[in-house]
SEGU-140682 format. One record per atom (N, C-alpha, C): x, y, z; residue number from 0; atom name; residue in one letter. Coordinates in nm, 4 decimals, always signed. Each point is the difference from the previous one (the first is absolute). Example, Ala and Ser with C-alpha at 12.3 -4.5 7.8 and 13.67 -1.06 7.14 Angstrom:
<atoms>
ATOM       xx       yy       zz   n atom res
ATOM  +1.3190  -0.5690  +0.7800   0    N   A
ATOM  -0.0890  +0.1190  +0.0000   0   CA   A
ATOM  +0.0900  +0.1200  +0.0000   0    C   A
ATOM  -0.0350  +0.1050  -0.0720   1    N   S
ATOM  +0.0820  +0.1190  +0.0060   1   CA   S
ATOM  -0.0770  +0.1090  +0.0730   1    C   S
</atoms>
This chain:
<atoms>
ATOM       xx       yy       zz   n atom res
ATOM +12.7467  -3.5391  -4.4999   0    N   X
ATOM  -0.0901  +0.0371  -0.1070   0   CA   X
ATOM  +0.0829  +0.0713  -0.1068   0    C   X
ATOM  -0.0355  -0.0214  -0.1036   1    N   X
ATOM  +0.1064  +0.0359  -0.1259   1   CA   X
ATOM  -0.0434  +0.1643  -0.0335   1    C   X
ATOM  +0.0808  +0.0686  -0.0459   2    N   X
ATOM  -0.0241  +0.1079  -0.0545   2   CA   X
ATOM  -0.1184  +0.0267  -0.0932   2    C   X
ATOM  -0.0238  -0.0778  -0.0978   3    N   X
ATOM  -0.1137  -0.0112  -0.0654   3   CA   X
ATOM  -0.1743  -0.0543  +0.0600   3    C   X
ATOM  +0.0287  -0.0766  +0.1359   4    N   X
ATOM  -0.1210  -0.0197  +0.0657   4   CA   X
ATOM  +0.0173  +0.0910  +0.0839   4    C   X
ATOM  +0.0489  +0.1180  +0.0757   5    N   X
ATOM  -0.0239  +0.0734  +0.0621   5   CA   X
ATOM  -0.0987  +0.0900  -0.1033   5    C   X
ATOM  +0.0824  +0.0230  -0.1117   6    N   X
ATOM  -0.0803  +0.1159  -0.1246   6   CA   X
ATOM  -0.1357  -0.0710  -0.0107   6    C   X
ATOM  -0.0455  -0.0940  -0.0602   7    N   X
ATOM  -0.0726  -0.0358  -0.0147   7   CA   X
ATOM  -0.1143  +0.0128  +0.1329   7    C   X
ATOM  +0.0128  -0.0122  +0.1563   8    N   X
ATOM  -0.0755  +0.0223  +0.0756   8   CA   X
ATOM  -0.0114  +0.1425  +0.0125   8    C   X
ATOM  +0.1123  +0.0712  +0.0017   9    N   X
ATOM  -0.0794  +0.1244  -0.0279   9   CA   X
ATOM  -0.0601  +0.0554  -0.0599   9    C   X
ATOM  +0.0021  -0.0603  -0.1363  10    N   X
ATOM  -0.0922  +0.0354  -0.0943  10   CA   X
ATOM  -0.1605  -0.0197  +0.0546  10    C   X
ATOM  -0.0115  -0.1411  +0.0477  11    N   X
ATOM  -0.1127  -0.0162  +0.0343  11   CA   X
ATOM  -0.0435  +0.0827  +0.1342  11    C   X
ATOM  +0.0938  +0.0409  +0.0618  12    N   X
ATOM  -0.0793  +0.0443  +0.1320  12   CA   X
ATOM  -0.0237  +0.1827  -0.0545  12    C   X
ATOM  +0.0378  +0.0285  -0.0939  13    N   X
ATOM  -0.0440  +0.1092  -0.0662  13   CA   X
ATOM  -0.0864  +0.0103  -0.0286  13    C   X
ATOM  -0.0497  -0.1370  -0.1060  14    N   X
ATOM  -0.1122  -0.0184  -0.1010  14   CA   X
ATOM  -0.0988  +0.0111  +0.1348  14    C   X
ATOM  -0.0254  -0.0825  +0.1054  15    N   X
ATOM  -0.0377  -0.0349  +0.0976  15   CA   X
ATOM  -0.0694  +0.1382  +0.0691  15    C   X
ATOM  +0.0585  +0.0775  +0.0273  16    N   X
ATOM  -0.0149  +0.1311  +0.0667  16   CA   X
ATOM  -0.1001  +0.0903  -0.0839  16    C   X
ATOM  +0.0668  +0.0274  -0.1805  17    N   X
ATOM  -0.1080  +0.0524  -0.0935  17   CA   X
ATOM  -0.1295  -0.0841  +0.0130  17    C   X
ATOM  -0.0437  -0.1014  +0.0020  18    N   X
ATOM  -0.1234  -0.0623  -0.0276  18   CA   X
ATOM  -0.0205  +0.0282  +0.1836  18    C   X
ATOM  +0.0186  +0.0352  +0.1110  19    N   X
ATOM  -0.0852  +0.0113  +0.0706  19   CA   X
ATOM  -0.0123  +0.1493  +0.0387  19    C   X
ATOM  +0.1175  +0.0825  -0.0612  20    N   X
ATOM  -0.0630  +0.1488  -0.0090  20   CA   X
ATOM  -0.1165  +0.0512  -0.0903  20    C   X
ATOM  +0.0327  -0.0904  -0.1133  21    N   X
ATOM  -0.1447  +0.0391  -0.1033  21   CA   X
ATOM  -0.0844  -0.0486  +0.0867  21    C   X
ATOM  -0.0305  -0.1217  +0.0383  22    N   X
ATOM  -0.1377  -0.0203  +0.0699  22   CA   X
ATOM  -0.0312  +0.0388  +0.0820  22    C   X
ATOM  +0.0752  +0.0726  +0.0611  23    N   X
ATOM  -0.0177  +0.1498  +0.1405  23   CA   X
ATOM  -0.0478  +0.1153  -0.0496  23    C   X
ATOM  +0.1108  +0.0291  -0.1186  24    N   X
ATOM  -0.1238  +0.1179  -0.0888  24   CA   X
ATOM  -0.1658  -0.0378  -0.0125  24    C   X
ATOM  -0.0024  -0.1229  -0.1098  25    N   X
ATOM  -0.1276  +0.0167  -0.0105  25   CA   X
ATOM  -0.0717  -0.0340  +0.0798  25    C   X
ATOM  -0.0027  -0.0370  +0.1212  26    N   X
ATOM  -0.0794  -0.0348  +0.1185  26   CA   X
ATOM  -0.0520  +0.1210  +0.0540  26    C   X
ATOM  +0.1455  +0.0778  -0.0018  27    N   X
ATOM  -0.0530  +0.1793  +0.0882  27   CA   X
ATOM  +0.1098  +0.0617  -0.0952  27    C   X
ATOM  -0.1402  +0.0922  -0.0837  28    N   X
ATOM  +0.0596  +0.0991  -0.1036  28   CA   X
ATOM  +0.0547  +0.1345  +0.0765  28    C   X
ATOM  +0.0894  +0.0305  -0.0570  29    N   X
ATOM  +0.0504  +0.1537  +0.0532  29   CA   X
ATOM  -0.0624  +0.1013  +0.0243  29    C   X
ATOM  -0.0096  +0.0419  +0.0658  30    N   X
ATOM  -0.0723  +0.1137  +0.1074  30   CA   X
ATOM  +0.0089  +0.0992  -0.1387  30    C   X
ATOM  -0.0476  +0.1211  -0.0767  31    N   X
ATOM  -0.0352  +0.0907  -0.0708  31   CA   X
ATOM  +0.1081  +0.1358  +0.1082  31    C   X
ATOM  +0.1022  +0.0543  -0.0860  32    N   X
ATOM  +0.0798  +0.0875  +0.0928  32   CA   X
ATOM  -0.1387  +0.1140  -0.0370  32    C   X
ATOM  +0.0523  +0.1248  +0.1028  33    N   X
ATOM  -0.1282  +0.1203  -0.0454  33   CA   X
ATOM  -0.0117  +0.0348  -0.0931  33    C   X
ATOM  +0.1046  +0.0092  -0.1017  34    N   X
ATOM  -0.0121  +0.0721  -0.1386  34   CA   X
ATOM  -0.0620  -0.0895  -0.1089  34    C   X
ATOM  -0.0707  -0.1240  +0.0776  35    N   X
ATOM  -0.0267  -0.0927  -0.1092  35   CA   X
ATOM  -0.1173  -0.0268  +0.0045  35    C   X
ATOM  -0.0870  +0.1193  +0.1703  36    N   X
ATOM  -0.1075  -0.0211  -0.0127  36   CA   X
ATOM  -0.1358  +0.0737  -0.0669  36    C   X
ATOM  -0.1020  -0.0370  -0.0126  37    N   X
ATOM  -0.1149  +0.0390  -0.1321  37   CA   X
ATOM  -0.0845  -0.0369  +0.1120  37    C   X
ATOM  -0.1517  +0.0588  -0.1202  38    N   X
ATOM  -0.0847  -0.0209  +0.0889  38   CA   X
ATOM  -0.0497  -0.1561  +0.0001  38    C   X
ATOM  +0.0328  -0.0978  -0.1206  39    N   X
ATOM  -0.0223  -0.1406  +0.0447  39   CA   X
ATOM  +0.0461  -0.0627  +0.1695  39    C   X
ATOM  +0.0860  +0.0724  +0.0339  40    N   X
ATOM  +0.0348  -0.0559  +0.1544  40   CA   X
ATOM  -0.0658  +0.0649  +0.1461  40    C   X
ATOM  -0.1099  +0.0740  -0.0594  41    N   X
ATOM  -0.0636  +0.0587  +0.1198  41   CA   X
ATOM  -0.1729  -0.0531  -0.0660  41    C   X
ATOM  +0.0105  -0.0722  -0.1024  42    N   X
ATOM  -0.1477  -0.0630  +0.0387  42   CA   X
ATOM  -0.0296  -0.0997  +0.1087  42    C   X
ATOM  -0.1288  +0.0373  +0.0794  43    N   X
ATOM  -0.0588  -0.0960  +0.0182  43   CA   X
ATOM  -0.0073  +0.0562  +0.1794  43    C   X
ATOM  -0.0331  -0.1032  +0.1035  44    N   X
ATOM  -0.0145  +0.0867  +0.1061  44   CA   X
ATOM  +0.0961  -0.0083  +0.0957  44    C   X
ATOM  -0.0155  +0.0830  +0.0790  45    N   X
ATOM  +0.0879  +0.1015  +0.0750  45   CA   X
ATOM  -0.0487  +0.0202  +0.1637  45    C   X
ATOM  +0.0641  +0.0081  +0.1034  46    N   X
ATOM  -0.0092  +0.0522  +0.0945  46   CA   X
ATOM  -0.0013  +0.1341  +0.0430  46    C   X
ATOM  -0.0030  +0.0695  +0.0595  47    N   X
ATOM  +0.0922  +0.1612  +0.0017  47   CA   X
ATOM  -0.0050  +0.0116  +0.1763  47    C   X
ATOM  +0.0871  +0.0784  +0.1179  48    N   X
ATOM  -0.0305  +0.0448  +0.0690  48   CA   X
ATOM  +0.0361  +0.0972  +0.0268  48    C   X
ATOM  -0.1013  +0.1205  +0.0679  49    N   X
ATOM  +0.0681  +0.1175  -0.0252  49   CA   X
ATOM  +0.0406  +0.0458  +0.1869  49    C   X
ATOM  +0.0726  +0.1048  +0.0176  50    N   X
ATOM  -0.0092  +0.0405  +0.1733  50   CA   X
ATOM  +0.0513  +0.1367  -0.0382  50    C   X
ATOM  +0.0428  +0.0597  +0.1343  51    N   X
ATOM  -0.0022  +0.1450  -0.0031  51   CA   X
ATOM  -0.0955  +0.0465  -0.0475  51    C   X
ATOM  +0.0448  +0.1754  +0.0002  52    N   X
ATOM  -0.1124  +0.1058  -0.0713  52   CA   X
ATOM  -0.0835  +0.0285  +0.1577  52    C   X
ATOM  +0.0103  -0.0233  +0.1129  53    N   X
ATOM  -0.1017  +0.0344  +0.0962  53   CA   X
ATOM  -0.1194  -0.0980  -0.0067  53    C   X
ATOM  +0.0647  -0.1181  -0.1047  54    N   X
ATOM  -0.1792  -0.0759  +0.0642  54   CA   X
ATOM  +0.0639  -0.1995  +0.0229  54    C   X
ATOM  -0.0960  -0.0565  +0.0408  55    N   X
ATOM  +0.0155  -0.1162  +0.0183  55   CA   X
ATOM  +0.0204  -0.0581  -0.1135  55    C   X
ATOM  +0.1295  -0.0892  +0.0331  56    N   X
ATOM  +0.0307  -0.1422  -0.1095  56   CA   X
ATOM  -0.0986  -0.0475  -0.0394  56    C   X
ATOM  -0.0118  -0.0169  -0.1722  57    N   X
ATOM  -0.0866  -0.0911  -0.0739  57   CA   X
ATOM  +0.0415  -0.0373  -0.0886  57    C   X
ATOM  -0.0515  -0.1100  -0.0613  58    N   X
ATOM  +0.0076  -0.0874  -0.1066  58   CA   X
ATOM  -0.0880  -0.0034  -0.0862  58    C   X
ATOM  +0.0060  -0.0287  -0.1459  59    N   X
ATOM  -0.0812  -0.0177  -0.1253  59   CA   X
ATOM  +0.0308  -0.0714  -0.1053  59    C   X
ATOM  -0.0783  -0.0491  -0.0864  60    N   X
ATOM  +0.0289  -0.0565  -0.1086  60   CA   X
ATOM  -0.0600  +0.0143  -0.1092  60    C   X
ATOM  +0.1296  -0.0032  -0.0964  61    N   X
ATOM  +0.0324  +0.0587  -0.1350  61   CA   X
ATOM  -0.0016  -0.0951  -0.1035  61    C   X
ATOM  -0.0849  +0.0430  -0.1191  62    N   X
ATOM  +0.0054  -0.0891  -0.1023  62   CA   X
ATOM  +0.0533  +0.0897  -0.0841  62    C   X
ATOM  +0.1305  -0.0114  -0.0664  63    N   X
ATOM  +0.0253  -0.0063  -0.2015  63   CA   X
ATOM  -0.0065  -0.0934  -0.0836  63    C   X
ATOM  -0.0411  +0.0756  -0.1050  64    N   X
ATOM  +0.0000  -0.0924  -0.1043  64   CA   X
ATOM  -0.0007  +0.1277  -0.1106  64    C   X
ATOM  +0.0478  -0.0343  -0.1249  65    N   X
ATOM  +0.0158  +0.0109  -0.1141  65   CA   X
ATOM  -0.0520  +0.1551  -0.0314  65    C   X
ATOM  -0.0017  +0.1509  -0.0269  66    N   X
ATOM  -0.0583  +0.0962  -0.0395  66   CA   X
ATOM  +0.0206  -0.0210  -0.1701  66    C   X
ATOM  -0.1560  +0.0299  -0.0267  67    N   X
ATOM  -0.0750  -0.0483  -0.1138  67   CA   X
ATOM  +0.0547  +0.1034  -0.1139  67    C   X
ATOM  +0.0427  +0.1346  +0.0810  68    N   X
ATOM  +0.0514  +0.0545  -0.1063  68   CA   X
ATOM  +0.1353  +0.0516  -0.0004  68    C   X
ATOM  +0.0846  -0.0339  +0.0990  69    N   X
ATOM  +0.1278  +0.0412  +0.0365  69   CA   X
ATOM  +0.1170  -0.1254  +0.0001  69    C   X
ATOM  +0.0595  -0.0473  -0.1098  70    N   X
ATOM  +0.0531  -0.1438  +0.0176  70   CA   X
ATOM  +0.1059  -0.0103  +0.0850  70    C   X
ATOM  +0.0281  +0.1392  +0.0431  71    N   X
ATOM  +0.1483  +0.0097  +0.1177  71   CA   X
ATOM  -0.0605  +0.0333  +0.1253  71    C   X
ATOM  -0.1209  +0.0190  +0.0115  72    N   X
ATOM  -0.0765  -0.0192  +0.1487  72   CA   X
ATOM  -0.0866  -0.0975  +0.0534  72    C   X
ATOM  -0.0538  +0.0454  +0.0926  73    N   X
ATOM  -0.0429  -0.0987  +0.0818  73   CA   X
ATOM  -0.2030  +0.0547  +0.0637  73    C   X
ATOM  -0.0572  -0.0538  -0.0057  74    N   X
ATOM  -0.1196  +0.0811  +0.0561  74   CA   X
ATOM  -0.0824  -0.1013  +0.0871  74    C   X
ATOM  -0.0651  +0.0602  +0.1776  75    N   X
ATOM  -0.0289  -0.0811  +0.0357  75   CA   X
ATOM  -0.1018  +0.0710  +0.1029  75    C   X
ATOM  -0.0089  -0.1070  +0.1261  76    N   X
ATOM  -0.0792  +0.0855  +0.0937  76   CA   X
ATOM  +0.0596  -0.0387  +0.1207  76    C   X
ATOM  -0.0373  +0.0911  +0.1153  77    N   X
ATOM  +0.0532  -0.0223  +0.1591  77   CA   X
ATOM  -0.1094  -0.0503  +0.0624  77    C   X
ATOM  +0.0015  -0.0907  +0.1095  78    N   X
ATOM  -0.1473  -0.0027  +0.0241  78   CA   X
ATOM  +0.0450  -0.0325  +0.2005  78    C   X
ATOM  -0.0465  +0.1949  +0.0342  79    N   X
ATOM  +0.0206  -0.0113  +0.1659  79   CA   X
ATOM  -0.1649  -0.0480  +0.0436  79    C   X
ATOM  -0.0067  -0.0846  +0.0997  80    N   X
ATOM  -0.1549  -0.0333  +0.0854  80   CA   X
ATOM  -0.0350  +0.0511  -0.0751  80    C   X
ATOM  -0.0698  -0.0750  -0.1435  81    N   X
ATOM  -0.0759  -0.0239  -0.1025  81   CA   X
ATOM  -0.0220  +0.1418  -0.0500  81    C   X
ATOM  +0.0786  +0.0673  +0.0030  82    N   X
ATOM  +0.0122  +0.1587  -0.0732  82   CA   X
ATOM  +0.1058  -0.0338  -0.0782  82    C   X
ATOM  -0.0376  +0.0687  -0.1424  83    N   X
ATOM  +0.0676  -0.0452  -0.1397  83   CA   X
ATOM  +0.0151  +0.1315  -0.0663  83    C   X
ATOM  +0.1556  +0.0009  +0.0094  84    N   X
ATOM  +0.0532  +0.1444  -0.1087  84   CA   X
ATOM  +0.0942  -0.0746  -0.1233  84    C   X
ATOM  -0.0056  +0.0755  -0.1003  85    N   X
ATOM  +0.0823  -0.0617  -0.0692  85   CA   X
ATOM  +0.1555  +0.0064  -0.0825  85    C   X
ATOM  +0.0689  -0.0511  +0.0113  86    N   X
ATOM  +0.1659  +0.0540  -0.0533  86   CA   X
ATOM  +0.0352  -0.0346  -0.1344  86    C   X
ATOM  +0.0821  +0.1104  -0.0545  87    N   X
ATOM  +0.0369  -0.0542  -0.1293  87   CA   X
ATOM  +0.1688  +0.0898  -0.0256  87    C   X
ATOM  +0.0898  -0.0640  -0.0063  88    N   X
ATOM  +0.1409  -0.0164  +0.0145  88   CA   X
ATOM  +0.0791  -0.0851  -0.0939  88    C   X
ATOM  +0.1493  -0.0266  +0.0485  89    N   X
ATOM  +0.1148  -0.0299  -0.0599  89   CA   X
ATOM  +0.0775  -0.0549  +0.0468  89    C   X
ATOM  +0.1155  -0.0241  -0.0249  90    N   X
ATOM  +0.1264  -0.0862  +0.0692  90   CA   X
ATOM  +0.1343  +0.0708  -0.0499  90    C   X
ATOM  +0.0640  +0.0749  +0.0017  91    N   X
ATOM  +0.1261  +0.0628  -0.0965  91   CA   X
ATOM  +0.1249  -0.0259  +0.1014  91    C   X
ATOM  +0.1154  -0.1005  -0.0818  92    N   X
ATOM  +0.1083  -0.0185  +0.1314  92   CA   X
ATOM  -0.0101  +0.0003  +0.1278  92    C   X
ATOM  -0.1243  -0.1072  +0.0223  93    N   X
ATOM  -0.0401  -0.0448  +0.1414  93   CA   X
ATOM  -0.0642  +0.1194  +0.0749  93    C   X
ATOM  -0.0606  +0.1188  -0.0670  94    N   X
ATOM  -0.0603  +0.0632  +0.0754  94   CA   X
ATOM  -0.1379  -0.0057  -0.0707  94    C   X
ATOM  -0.0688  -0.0115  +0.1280  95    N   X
ATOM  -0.1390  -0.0110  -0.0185  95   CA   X
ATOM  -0.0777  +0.1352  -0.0069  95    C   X
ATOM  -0.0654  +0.0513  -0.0693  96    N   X
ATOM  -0.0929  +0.1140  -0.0057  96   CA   X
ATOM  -0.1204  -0.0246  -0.0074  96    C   X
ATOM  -0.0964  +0.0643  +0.0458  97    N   X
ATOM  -0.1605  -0.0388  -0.0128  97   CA   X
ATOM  -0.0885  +0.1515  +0.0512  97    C   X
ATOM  -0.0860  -0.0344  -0.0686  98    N   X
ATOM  -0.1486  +0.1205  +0.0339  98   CA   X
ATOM  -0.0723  -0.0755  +0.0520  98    C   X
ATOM  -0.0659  +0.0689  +0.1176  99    N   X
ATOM  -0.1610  -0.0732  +0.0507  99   CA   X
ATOM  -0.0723  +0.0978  -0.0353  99    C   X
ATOM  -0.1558  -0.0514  +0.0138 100    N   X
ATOM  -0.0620  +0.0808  -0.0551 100   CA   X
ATOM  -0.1402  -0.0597  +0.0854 100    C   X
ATOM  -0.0501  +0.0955  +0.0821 101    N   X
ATOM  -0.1256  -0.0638  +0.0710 101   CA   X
ATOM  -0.1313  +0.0177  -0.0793 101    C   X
ATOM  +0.0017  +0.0982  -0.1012 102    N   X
ATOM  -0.1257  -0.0642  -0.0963 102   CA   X
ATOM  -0.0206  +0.0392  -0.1189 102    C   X
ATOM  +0.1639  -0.0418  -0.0121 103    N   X
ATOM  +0.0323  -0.0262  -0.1892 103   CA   X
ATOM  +0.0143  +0.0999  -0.0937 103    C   X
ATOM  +0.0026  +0.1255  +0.1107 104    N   X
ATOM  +0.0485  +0.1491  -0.0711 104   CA   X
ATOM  +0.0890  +0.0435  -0.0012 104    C   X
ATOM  -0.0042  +0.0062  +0.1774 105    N   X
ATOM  +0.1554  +0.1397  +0.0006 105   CA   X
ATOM  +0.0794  -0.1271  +0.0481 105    C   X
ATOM  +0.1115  +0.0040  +0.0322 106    N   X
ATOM  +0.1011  -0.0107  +0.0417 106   CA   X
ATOM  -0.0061  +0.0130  +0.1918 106    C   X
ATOM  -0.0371  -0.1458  +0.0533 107    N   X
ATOM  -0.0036  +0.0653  +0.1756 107   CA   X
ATOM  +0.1259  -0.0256  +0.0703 107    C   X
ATOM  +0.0814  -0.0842  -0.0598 108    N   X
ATOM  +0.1131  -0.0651  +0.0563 108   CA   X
ATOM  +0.0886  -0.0424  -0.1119 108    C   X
ATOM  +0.1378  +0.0547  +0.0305 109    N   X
ATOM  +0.0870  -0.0574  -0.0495 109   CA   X
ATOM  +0.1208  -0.0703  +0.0969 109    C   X
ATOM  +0.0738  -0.1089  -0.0978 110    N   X
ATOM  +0.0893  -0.1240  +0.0652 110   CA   X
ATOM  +0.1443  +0.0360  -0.0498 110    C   X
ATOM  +0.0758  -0.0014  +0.0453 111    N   X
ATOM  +0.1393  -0.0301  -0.0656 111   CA   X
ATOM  +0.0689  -0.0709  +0.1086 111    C   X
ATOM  +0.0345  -0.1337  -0.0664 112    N   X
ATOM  +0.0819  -0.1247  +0.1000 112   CA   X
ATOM  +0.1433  -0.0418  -0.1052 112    C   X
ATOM  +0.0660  -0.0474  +0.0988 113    N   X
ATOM  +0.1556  -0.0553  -0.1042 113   CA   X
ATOM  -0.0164  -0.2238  +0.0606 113    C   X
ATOM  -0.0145  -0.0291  -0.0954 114    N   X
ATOM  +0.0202  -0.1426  -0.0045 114   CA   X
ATOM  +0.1232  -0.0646  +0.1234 114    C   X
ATOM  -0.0214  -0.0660  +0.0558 115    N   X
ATOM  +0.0624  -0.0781  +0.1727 115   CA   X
ATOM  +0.1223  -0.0563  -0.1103 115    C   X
ATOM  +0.1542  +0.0423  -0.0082 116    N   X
ATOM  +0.0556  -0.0998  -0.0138 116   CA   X
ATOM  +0.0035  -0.1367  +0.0038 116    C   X
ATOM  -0.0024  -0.1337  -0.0815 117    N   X
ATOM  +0.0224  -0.0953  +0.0138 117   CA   X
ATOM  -0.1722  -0.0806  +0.0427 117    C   X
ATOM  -0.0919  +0.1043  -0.0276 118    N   X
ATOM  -0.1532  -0.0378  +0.0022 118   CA   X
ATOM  -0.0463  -0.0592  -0.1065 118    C   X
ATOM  +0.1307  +0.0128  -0.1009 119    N   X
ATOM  -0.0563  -0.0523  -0.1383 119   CA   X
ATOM  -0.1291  +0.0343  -0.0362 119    C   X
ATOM  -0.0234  +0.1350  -0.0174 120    N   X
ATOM  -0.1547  +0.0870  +0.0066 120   CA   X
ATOM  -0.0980  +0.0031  +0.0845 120    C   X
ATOM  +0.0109  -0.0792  +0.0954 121    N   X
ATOM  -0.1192  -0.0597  +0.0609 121   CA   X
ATOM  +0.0090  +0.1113  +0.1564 121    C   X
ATOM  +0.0468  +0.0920  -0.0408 122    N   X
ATOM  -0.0373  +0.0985  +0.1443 122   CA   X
ATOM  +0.0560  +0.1225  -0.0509 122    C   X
ATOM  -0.0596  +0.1225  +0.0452 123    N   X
ATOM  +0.0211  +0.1005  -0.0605 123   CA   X
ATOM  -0.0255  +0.0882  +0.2121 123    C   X
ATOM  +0.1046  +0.1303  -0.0086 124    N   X
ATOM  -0.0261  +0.0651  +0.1091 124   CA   X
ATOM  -0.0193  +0.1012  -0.0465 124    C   X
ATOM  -0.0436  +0.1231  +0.0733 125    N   X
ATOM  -0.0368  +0.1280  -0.0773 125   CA   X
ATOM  -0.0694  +0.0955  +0.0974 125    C   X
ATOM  -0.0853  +0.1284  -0.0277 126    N   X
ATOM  -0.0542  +0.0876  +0.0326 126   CA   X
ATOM  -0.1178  +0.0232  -0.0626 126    C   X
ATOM  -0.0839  -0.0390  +0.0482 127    N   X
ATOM  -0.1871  +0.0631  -0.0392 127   CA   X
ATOM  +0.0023  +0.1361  +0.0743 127    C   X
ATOM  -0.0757  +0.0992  -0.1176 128    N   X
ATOM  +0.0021  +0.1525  -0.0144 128   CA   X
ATOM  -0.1857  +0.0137  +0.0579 128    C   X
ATOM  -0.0575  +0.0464  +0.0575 129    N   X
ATOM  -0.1408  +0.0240  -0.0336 129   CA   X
ATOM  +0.0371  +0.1606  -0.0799 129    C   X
ATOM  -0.0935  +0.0205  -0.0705 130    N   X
ATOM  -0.0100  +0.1225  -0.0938 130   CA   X
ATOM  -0.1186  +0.0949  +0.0633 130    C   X
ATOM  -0.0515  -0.0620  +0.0319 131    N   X
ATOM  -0.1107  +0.0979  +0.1144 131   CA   X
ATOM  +0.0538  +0.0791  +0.1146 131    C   X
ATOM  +0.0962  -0.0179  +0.0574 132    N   X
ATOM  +0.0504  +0.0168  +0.1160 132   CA   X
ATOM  +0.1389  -0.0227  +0.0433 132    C   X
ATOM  +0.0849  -0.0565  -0.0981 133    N   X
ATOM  +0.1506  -0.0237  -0.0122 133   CA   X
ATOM  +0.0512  -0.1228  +0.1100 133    C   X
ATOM  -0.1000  -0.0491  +0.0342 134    N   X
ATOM  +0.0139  -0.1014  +0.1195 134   CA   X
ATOM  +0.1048  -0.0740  -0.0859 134    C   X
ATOM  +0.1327  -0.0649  +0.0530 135    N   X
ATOM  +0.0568  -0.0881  -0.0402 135   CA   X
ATOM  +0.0556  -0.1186  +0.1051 135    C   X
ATOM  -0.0169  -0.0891  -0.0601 136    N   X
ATOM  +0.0162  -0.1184  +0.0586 136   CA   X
ATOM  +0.0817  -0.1282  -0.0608 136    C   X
ATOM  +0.0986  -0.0751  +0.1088 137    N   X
ATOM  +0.0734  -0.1183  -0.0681 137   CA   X
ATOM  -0.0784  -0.1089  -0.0638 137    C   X
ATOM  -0.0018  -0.0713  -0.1078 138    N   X
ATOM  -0.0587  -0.1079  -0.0280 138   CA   X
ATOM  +0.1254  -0.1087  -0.0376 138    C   X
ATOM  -0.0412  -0.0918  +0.0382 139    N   X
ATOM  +0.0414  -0.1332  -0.0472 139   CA   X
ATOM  -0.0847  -0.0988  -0.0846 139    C   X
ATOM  +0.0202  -0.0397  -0.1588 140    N   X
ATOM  -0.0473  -0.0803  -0.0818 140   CA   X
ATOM  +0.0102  -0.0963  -0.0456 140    C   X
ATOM  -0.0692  -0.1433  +0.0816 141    N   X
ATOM  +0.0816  -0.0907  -0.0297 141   CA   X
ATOM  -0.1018  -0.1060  -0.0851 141    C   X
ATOM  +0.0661  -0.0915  -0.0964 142    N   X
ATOM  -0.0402  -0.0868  -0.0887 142   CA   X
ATOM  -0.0648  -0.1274  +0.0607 142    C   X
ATOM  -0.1329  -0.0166  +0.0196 143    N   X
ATOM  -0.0568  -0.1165  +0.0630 143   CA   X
ATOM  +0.0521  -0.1276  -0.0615 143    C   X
ATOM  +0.0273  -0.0875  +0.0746 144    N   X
ATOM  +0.0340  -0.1535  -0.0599 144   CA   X
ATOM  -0.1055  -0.0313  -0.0576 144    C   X
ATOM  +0.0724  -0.0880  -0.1149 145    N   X
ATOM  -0.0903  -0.1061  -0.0709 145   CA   X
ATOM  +0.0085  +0.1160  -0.2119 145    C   X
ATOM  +0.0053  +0.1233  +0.0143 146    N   X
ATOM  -0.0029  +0.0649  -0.1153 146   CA   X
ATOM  +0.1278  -0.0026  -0.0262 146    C   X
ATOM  +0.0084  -0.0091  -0.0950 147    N   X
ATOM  +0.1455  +0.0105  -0.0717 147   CA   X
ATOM  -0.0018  +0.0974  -0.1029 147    C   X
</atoms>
């Protein structure tokens, strides 16, 4: 093979490689590092489970979406066995902050979680505070399939 058809195939097996890395990009876009996340990446619903604190493992689910008057937050509700408090929070360099609020006054619970490496937003770990009683407990928050 001549010097010039070797160049020439490498050229192409270059060209070759770019056109199937772009179409790997746009097939599956890049994960959002933490500092890139907002509250557009925590709309929509959510899992959570919490343990410790002295009581039995449970689970709940969380809706965000959009706060009507905060364009860098997030406002939503928790909803344990059809009991509904509601949260309204943030995202700052993959840390998650949030208020609960069991009936839209005070402040009953607060969240602070740090985003799962390599979750590409979609899981957050952390510590739920109760404010009544300082009960604290692990939670895990994870992004139900199908929302993007």
């Amino acid at each position: 093979m001549s010097r010039a058809a070797r160049h020439a195939m490498k050229r192409a097996v270059l060209a070759l490689g770019l056109a199937v890395g772009a179409l790997g990009a746009a097939a599956n876009p890049a994960c959002p590092q933490p500092d890139e996340l907002g509250p557009v990446h925590l709309y929509g619903l959510w899992r959570v489970s919490f343990s410790g604190g002295g009581l039995p493992d449970s689970t709940a689910s969380v809706l965000f979406e959009k706060h009507p008057e905060r364009t860098e937050s997030v406002r939503g509700a928790i909803n344990r066995d059809s009991v509904q408090s509601l949260l309204a929070g943030d995202v700052d360099d993959g840390v998650l902050g949030l208020d609960e609020s069991d009936d839209g006054l005070q402040i009953s619970a607060s969240w602070s979680g740090n985003v799962v490496p390599a979750s590409c937003g979609k899981e957050f770990t952390g510590i739920w505070r109760s404010e009544k009683n300082d009960t604290e407990r692990s939670f895990v928050l994870r992004r139900l399939p199908g929302w993007q």
